[in-house]
C-alpha positions in Angstrom: -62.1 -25.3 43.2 -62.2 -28.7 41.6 -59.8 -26.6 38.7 -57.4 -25.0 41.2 -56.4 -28.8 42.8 -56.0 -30.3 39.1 -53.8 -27.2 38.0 -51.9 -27.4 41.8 -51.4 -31.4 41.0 -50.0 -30.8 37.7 -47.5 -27.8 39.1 -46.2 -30.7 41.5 -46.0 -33.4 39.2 -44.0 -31.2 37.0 -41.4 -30.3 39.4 -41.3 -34.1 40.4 -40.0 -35.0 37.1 -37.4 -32.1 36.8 -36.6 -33.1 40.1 -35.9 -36.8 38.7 -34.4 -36.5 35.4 -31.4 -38.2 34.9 -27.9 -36.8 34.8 -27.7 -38.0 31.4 -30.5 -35.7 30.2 -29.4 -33.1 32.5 -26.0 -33.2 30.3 -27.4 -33.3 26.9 -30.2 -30.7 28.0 -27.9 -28.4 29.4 -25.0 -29.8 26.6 -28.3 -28.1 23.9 -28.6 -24.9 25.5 -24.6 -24.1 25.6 -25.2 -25.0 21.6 -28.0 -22.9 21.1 -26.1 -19.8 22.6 -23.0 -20.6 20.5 -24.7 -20.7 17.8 -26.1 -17.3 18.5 -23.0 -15.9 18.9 -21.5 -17.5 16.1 -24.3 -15.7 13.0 -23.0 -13.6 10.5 -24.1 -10.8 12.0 -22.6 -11.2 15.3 -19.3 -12.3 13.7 -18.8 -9.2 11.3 -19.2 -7.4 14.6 -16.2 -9.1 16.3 -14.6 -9.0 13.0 -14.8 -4.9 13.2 -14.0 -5.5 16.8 -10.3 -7.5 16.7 -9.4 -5.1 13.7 -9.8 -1.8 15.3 -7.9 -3.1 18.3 -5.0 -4.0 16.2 -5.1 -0.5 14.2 -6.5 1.7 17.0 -3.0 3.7 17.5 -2.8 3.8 13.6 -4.1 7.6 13.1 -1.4 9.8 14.4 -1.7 13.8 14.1 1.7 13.6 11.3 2.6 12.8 7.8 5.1 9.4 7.3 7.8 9.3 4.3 5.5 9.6 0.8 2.7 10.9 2.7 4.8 14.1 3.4 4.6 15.1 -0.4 1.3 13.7 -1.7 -0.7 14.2 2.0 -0.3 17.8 2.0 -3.4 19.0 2.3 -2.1 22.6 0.5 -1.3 20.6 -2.5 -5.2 20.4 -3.1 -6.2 23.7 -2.1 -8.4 25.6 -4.9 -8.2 22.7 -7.5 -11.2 23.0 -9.5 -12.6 19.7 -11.4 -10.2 20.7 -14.3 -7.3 20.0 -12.5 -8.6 16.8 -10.9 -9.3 15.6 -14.6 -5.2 16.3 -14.5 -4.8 13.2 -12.8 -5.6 11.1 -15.2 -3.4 12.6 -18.1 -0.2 13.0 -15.7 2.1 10.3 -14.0 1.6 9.9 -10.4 4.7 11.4 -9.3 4.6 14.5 -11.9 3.6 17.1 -9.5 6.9 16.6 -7.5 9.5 16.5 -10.6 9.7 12.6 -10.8 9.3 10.2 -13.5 8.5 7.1 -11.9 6.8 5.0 -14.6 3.4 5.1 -12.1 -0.3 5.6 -13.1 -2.7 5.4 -10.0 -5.1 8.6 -10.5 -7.7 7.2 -8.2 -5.3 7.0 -5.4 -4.9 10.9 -6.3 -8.7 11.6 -6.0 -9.4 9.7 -2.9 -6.1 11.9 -1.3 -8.1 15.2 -2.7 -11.3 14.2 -1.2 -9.7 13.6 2.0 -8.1 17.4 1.4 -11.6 18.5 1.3 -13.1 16.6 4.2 -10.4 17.0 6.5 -8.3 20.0 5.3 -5.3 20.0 8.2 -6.6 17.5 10.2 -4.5 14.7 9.8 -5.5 12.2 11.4 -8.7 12.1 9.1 -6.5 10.9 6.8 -5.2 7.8 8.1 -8.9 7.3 9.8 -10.1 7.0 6.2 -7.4 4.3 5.6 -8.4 2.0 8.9 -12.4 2.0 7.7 -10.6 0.7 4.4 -8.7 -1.9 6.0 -11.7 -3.0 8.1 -14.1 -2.8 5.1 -11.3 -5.1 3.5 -11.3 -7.5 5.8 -15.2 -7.6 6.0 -15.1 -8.7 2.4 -12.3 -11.1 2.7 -14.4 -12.8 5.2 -17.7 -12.8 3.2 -15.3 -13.9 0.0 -14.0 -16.9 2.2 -17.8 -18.0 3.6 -18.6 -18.0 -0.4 -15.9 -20.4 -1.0 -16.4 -22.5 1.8 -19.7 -23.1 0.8 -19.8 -25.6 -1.5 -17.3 -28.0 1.4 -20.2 -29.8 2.3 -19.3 -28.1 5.9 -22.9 -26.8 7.9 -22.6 -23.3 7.3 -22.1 -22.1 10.8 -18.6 -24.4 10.5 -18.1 -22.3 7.2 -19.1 -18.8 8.6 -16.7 -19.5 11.8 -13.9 -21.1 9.7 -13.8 -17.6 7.4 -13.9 -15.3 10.7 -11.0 -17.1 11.9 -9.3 -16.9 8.9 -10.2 -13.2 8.3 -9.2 -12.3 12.0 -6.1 -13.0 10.8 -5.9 -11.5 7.7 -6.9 -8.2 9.9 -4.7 -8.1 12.3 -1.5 -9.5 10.2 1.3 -7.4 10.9 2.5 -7.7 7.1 -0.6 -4.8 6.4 0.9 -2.3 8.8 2.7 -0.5 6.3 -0.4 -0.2 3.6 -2.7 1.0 6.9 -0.5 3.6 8.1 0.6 4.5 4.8 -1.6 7.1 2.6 0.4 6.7 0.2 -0.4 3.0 0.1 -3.9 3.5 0.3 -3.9 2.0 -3.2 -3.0 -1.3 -2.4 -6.0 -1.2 -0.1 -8.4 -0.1 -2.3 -6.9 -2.6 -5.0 -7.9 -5.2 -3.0 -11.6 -4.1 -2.0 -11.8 -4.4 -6.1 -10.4 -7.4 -6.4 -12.2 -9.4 -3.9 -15.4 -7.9 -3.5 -15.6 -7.7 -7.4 -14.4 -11.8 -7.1 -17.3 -12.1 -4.5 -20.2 -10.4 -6.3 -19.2 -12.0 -10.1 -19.2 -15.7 -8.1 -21.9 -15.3 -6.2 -24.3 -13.7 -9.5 -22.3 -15.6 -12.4 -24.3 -19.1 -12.6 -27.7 -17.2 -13.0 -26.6 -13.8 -15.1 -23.5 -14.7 -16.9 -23.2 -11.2 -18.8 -24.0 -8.8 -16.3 -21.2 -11.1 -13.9 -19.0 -10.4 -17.1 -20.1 -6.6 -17.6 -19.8 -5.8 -14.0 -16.1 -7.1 -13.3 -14.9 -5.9 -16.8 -16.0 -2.0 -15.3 -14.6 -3.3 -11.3 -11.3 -4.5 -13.4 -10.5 -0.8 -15.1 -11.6 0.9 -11.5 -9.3 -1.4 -9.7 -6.4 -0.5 -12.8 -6.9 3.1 -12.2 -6.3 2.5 -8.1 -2.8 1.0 -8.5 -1.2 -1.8 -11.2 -1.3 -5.1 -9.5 -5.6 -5.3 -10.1 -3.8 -6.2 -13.1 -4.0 -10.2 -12.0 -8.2 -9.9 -11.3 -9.3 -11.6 -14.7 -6.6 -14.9 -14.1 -8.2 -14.9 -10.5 -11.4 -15.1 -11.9 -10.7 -17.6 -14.0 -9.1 -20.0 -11.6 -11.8 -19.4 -9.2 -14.3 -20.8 -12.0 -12.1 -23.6 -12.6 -11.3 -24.7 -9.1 -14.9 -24.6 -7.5 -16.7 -25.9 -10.2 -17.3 -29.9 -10.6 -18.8 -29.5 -14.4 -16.8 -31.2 -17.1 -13.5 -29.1 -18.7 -15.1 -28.4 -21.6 -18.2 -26.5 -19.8 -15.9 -24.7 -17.4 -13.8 -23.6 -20.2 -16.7 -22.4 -22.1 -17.4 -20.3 -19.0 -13.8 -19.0 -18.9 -14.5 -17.3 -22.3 -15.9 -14.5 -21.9 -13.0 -13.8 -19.4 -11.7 -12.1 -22.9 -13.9 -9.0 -22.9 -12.2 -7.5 -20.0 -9.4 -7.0 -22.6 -11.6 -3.8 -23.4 -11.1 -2.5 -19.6 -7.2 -3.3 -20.2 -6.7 -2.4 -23.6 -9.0 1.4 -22.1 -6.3 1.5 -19.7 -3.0 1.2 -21.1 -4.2 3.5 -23.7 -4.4 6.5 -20.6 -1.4 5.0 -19.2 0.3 5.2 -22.2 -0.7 9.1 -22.8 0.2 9.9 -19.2 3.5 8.7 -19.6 3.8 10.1 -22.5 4.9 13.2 -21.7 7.3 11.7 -18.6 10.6 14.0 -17.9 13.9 12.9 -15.9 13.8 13.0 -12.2 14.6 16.5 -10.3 16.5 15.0 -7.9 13.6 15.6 -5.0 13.3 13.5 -1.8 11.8 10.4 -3.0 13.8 10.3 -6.4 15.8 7.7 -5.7 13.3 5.1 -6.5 12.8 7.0 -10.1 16.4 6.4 -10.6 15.8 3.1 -10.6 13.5 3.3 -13.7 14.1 4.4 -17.0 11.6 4.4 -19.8 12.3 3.4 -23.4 9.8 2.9 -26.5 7.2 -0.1 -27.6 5.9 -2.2 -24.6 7.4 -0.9 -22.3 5.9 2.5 -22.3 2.3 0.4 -21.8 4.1 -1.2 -18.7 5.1 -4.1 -20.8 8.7 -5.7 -20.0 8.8 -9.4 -21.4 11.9 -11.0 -20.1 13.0 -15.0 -19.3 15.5 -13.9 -17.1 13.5 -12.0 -14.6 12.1 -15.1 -13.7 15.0 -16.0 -10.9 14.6 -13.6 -9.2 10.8 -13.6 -8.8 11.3 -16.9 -7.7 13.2 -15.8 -4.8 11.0 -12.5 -4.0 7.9 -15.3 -4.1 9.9 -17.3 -1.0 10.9 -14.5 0.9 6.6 -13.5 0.7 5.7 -16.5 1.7 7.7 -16.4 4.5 6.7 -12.9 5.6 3.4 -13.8 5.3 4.0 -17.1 7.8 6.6 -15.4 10.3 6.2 -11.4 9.9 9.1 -9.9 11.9 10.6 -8.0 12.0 8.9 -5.8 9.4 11.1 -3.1 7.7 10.5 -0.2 5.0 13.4 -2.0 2.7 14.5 -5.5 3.0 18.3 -6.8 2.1 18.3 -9.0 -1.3 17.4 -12.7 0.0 20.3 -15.0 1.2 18.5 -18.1 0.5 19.6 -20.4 -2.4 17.8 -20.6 -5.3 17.5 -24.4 -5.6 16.1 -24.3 -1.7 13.5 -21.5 -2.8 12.6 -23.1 -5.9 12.3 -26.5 -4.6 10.0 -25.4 -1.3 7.7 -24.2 -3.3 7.3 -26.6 -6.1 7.0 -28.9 -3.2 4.4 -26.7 -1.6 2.8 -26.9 -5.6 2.8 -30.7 -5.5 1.2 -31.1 -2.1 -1.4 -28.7 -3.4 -2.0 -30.9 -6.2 -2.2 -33.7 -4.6 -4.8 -32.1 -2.6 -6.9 -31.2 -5.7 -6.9 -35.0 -6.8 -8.3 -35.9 -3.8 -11.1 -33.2 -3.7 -9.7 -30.9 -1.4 -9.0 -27.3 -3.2 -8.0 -25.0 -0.6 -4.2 -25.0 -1.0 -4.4 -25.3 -4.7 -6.9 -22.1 -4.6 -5.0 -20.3 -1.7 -1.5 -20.4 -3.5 -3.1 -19.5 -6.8 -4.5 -16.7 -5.8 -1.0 -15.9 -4.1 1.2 -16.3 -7.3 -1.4 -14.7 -9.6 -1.8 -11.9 -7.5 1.9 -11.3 -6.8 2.9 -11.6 -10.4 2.4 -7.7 -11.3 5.0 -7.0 -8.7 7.8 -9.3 -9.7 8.0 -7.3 -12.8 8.1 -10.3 -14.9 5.5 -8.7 -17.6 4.7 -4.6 -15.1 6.8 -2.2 -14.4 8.5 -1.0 -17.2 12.1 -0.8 -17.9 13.1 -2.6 -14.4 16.3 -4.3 -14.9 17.2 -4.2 -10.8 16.1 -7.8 -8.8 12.6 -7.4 -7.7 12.7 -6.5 -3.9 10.1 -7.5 -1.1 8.1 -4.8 0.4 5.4 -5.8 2.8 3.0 -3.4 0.8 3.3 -5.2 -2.3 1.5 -8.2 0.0 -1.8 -6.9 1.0 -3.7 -8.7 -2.0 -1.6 -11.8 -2.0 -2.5 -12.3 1.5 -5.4 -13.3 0.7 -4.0 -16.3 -0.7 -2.7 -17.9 3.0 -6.7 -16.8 4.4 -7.9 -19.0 1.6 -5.9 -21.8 2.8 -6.2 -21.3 6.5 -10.1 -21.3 5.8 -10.4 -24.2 4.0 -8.0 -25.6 7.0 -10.0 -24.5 9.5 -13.5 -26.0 8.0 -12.0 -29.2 8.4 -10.2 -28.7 11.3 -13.8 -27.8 12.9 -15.4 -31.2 11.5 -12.4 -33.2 13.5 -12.4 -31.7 16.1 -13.8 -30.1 18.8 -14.8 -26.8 18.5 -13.7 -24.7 21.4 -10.6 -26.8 21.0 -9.9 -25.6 17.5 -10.7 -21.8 18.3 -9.0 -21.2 21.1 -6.0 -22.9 19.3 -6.4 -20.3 16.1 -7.4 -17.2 18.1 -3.7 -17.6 20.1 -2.4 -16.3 16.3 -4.2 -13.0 16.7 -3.2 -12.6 20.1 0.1 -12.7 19.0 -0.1 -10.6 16.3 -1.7 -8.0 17.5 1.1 -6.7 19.4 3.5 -7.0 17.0 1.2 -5.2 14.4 0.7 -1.9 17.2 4.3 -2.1 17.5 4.4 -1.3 14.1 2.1 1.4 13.9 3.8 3.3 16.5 7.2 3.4 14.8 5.0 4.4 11.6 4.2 7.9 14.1 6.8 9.6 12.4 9.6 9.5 10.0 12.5 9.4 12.6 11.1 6.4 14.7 10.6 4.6 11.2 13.7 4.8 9.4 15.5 4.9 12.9 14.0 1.7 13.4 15.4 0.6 9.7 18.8 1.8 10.3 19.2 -0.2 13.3 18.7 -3.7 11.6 20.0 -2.4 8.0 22.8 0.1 8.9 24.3 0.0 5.0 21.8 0.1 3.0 21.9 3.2 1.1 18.2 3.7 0.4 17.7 3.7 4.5 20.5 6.2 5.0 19.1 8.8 2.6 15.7 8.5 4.0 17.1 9.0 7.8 19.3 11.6 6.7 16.2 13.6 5.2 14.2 13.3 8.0 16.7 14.3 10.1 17.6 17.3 8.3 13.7 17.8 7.3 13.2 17.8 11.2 16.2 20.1 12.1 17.7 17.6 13.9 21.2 18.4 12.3 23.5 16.8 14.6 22.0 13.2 14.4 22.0 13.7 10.4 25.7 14.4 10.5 26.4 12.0 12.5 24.9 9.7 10.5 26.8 11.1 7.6 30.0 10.8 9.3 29.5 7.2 10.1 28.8 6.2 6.0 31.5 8.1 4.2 31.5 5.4 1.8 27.9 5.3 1.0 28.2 9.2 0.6 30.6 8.4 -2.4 27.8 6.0 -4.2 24.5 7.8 -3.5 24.4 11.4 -5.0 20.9 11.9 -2.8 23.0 10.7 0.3 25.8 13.0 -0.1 23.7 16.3 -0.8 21.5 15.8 2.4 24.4 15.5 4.0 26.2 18.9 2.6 22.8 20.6 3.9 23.2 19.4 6.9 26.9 19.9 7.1 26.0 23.6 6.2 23.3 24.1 8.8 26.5 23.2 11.9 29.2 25.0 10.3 30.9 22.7 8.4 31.4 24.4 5.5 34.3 22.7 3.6 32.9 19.3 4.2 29.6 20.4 2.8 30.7 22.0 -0.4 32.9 19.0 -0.7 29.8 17.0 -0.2 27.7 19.1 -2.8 30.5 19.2 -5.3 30.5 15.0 -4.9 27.0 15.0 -6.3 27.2 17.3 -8.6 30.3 15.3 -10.1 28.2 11.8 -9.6 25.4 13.1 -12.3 25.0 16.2 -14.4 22.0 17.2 -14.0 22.6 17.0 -10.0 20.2 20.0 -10.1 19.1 19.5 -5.9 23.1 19.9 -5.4 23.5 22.7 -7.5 20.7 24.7 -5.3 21.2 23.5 -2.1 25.0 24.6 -3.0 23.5 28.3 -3.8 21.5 28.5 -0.7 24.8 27.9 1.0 26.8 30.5 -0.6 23.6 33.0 0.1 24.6 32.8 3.5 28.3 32.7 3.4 28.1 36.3 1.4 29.2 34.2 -1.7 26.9 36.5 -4.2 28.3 35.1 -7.2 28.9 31.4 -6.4 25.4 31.9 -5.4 24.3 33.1 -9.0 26.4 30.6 -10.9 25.0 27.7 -9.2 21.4 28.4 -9.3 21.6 29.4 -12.9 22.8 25.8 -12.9 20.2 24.4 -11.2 17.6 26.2 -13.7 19.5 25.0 -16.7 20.0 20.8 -15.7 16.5 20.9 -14.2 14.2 18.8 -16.5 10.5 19.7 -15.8 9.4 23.2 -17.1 7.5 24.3 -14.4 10.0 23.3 -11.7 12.7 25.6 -13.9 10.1 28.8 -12.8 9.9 27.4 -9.2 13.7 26.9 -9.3 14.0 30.8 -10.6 11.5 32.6 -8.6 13.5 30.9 -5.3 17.0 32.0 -6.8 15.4 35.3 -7.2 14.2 35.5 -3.7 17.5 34.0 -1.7 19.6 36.6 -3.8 17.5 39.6 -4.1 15.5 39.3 -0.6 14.5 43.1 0.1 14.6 44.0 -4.4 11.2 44.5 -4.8 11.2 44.4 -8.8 12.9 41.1 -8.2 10.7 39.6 -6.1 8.0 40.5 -8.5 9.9 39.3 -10.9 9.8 35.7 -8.5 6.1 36.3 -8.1 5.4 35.5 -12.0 7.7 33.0 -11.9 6.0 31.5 -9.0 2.6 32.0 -10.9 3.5 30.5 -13.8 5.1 27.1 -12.4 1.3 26.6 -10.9 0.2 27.3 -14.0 1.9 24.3 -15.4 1.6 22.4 -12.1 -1.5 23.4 -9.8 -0.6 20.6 -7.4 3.4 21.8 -6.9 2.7 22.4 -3.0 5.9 24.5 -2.5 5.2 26.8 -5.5 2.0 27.8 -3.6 3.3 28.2 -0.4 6.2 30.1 -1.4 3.5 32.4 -3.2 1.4 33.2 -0.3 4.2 33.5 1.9 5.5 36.5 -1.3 2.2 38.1 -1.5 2.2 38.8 2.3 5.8 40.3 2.0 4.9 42.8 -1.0 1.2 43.5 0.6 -0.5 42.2 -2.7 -4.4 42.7 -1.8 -6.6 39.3 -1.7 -8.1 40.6 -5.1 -4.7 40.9 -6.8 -3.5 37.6 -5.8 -5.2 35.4 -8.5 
């Protein structure tokens, strides 16, 4: 009994003194407890989830059930069908583009394989496809975050001030508008993949390199020639790695520069790959004149460097300068976003002098101790430089142009900076002021960035969407005019056509879309005069010559028909496109000649011989073998 009163007494007495605290501990108690749940919510763990979270939102309506501009010739899922591992090996002995007839002076054969593999997981199901590019995004922007909290860490922030300044930061990195083209884009994959390379390579060598300096080494050098094989701006990870030693280390020069040292053995990894690059090109042909060819016509390959992807030259430097400003603003104001981009208006003095002033502030910074501008924008120009084809892409003469693809890695850059911003912000501050302020910018962008990946749905709401902010531009008008006429939506092509006489007259590409779709309303004059225009533009306008047969096919033109697609055969550059070129002359003259289609059938046969991934040649096959009843066990 005498047990029950005490424990009674002391029940009461507690409740007395809850019931008489002060207000003031009443605020700092209750002030305790709202920090103890923020800080709960704020862990790594819980802020990779929201990370995952805010991404998928922004690139939810990213996986549409359709194939957009390149992704209609290297998404085919047919073009993969019965490769065996021989033919995969192909793809690192052939430039990326050689399967369609073009010589584009690329070498990505990893890109390549991860398109196969998706052939194989997914067959027809397209929107596998651009799933497999979202989980790459998001796994991107899980490393830039873990990246950022690594570099935030030696601050002297607390690291929950760290981990939420790089979440912030990384948010907006995921959700940036600028990456809509490289997410919806298969294609573009590469950039993607590029920069899970770059910066989770960066990530692991930094966090492993003060305790195991040659397995830091070893590792990157075999990330470096992975990242090469993926697409050529990984190019920049061994001056990245550099800086990044230099900038977050407080050891004397001489000490940091004997850590940069051994920076030289990735020449091995570099050296590996320009020697495949070198064979792959090697054997490069002239364009076919194929939908996408007019970017190969902006290329053109010539001896010593520049078949390694070597072009030294001074005066490439202005106009990098200018394609640097016009990122930079992208990357700060992203709209609207376009597929091509009109050459910049800005002066040069004003874009060189911004950013030298933008160089100075950053220095100033680093005197003072504060590296996150000076790191941010030189991870920005180092990773940028393989696309202002200062010392990459071979034999470019033309000004550089901005695409936002080529700023998915340099992007990285303005997270390093807003970071670094934000960690300080968060010491000055207060908190929930500082993050409601910064999550406003992915609010914002979100929209914008869905916006985007709707009009990336199909090829017709994407280059429609071009045409209306860039009506002259001749590499928008042959890209509408193909889709239109890929589509069968003849009347908008030719009215498009009809609108741009002059820019039929400069673009041979241009005007022989426009003679097929011309043809396909009964407006036969104008588009033999169209065809004839090409053919006279270039002479080995082999697309012209052919299209120009099919016409005179229908027309009951026999002979016209013959002369032409003899033509075609005889300018037409790659080997096995001159058996494709045949067997389909064969077939549009000869329709119900069975020797003749036979005849097309070996033709057919031997063109994916030379070229198993020549999608067409295949499906013109199996569409022959049904028409002449071959049996299944004749067909190979």
């Amino acid at each position: 009994m005498a047990q029950q009163n005490r424990s009674r007494r002391n029940r009461s007495l507690s409740r007395k003194q809850k019931q008489h605290k002060s207000p003031a501990r009443i605020a700092v108690e209750t002030r305790n407890r709202h920090q103890s749940d923020w800080s709960r919510l704020t862990t790594p763990r819980f802020l990779l989830f929201y990370l995952v979270l805010v991404t998928l939102i922004a690139y939810s309506n990213a996986w549409p059930n359709s194939l957009t501009f390149d992704d209609n010739i290297f998404a085919q899922s047919g073009r993969y069908q019965d490769l065996g591992l021989g033919d995969i090996a192909r793809f690192f002995t052939e430039e990326l583009w050689s399967a369609s007839g073009i010589d584009a002076a690329l070498y990505r054969p990893f890109l390549l394989v991860s398109i196969a593999l998706d052939a194989q997981l997914f067959g027809d199901w397209i929107p596998g496809y651009h799933l497999v590019n979202i989980l790459l995004h998001v796994f991107a922007t899980l490393l830039v975050f873990s990246f950022l909290r690594h570099l935030l860490a030696p601050s002297g922030n607390p690291p929950a001030v760290s981990s939420l300044a790089a979440f912030l930061a990384a948010s907006i990195f995921g959700v940036h508008p600028i990456h809509a083209e490289v997410v919806n884009s298969i294609f573009n994959r590469s950039e993607i993949l590029v920069s899970i390379g770059v910066i989770g390579g960066l990530w692991w060598f930094l966090k492993i390199h003060e305790r195991q300096a040659k397995k830091a080494w070893a590792g990157l050098g075999l990330i470096y020639l992975l990242v090469l094989l993926c697409r050529e701006s990984g190019a920049s990870l061994p001056a990245l790695a550099v800086i990044l030693i230099w900038m977050i280390n407080s050891d004397p020069w001489q000490l940091r520069l004997r850590k940069c040292i051994p920076v030289l053995w990735l020449l091995i990894s570099l050296g590996l790959y320009l020697v495949l690059r070198a064979y792959a090109l090697g054997g490069g042909a002239e364009t076919g004149g194929r939908e996408g060819a007019w970017v190969a016509e902006q290329t053109s390959q010539s001896p010593g460097l520049e078949k390694l992807g070597l072009n030294l030259g001074s005066e490439k430097l202005v106009p990098a300068v200018g394609l640097w400003f016009e990122s930079l603003k992208s990357l700060l104001w992203p709209y609207p976003l376009q597929i091509y981009y009109d050459a910049p208006e800005t002066p040069f003095w004003l874009a060189l002098g911004s950013q030298l002033g933008l160089i100075g502030l950053a220095i100033a910074g680093f005197v003072q101790k504060r590296n996150g501008l000076i790191i941010g924008l030189a991870f920005f120009y180092i990773s940028i430089l393989p696309s202002s084809r200062i010392l990459s892409e071979a034999g470019i003469d033309k000004i550089p142009e901005l695409a936002d693809r080529l700023l998915y890695l340099p992007s990285v850059g303005l997270s390093i900076v807003l970071a670094f911003l934000l960690g300080w912000l968060l010491q000055k501050f207060k908190l929930r002021v500082v993050v409601t302020m910064v999550a406003i910018i992915p609010l914002i962008m979100t929209p914008i960035t869905r916006a985007r990946n709707a009009e990336w749905a199909s090829d017709i709401l994407l280059f429609e969407s071009d045409y209306r902010k860039l009506k002259n531009k001749g590499e928008i008008l042959i890209t509408l005019v193909s889709a239109h006429v890929r589509e069968g939506s003849m009347t908008r092509a030719v009215e498009i056509c009809d609108t741009h006489p002059d820019a039929q007259k400069n673009q041979k590409i241009l005007s022989t879309r426009c003679g097929i779709a011309y043809g396909h309303i009964g407006r036969y004059d104008d588009a033999e005069q169209a065809f004839f225009h090409a053919i006279s533009k270039q002479q080995s306008a082999v697309d012209a010559h052919f299209q120009l047969a099919i016409m005179y096919v229908h027309l009951g033109r026999k002979a016209n028909a013959e002369n032409h697609f003899e033509q075609a055969v005889a300018t037409e550059k790659q080997v096995f496109l001159k058996h494709y070129r045949k067997a389909m002359g064969l077939i549009q003259l000869h329709p119900d000649f069975r020797v003749k289609l036979l005849e097309a059938r070996a033709e057919l046969k031997q063109a994916l011989e030379l070229q198993p991934q020549h999608f067409e040649s295949r499906e013109e096959l199996e569409k022959l073998d049904k028409k002449l009843a071959i049996p299944d066990n004749q067909r190979n």
